[in-house]
N, C-alpha and C positions, 0 to 999 in steps of 0.2 A: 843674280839678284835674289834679296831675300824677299818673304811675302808681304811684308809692310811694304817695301819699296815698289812692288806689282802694284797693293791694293791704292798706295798714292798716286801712283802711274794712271793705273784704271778708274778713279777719282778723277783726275784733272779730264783724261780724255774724254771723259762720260760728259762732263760738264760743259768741255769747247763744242764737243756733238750738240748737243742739246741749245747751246746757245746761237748754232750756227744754223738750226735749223729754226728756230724762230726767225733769226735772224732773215734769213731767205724767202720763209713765207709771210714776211710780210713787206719783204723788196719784191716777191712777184707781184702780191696784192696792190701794192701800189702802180707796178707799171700796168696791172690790169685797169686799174682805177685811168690810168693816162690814158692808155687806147681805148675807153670807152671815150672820155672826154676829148679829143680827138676825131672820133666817128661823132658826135655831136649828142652823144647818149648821157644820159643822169645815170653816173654806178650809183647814185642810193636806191634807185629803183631798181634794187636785182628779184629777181621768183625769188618769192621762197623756198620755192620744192622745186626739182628738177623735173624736165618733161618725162612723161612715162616712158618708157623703152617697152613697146608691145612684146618683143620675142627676147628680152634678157633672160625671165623665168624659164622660158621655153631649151634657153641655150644653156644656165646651167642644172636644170632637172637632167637632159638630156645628157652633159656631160657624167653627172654625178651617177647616172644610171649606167652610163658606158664605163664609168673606171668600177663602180659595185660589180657591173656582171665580169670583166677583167681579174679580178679581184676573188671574185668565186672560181671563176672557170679557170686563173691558176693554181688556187685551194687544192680544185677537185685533181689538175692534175700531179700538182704535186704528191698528193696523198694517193694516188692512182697508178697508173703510170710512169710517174718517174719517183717512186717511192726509195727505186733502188739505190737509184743515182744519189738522193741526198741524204737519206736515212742509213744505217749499217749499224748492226753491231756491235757495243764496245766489251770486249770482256772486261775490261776495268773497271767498267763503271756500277755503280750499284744495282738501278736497276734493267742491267742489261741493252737498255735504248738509250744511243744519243742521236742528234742530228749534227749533221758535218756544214749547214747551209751553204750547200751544194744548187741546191735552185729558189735560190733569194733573188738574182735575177729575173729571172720568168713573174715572179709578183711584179715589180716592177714596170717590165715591161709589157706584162697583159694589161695593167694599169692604163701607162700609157698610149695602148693601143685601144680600149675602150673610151678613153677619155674622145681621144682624135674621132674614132667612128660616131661619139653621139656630138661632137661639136660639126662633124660632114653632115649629118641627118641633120641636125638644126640650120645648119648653110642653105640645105635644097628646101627645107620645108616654110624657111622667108623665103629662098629664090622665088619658088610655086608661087608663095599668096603674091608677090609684089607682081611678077607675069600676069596671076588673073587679076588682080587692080587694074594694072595697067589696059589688059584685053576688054575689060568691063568698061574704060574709061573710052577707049576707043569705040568699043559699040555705044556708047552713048551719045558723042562728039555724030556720030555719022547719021 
């Protein structure tokens, strides 16, 4: 296929995507619109705004903190440590340094292991408040 024939391909497809995704959301919209009416509810009275989520901030500060330190701490050991493994080098090349990326994995991957460790911290630190909620509710009941 020549490039006119791609860019009219990639044309048409752009356009069924696009029309089919209207299309959908506002066939969900409406069967939302049903099960409200249904459970006996008025959908034109929707919130305007959605209810707050106390610990979303919480969950992704703590992510975002976990893949940065991730992210430094493969920095440091790339450039440290396993300098040798990915770095060498080239007598061909101008000036005398290339990298082979040799550890572009370990970014990756300390990434996603800091992500996981601040999204676990943000897991126990709702679990804790919602336990003492609960422990406070109970010594109040008694």
């Amino acid at each position: 296929m020549n490039t006119g024939n791609l860019a009219i391909l990639w044309l048409i497809i752009s356009v069924l995507a696009i029309c089919a995704l209207i299309f959908s959301l506002m066939y969900l919209r409406t069967r939302e619109n049903m099960a409200m009416v249904e459970k006996g509810l008025n959908p034109k009275l929707r919130p305007e705004r959605p209810r707050p989520a106390p610990f979303r901030s919480l969950k992704w500060g703590l992510l975002l903190v976990g893949a940065g330190l991730g992210l430094f701490l493969a920095y440091l050991l790339d450039n440290t440590l396993l300098y040798k493994v990915g770095h060498y080098v080239n007598k061909f090349s101008s000036d005398g340094d290339d990298y082979n990326g040799a550890n572009v994995t370990i970014y990756f991957a300390l990434i996603a292991i800091g992500g996981g460790l601040g999204l676990i911290t943000s897991y126990r630190i709702e679990k804790r408040e919602l336990l003492d909620k609960q422990d406070q509710e109970e010594y109040q009941n008694k």
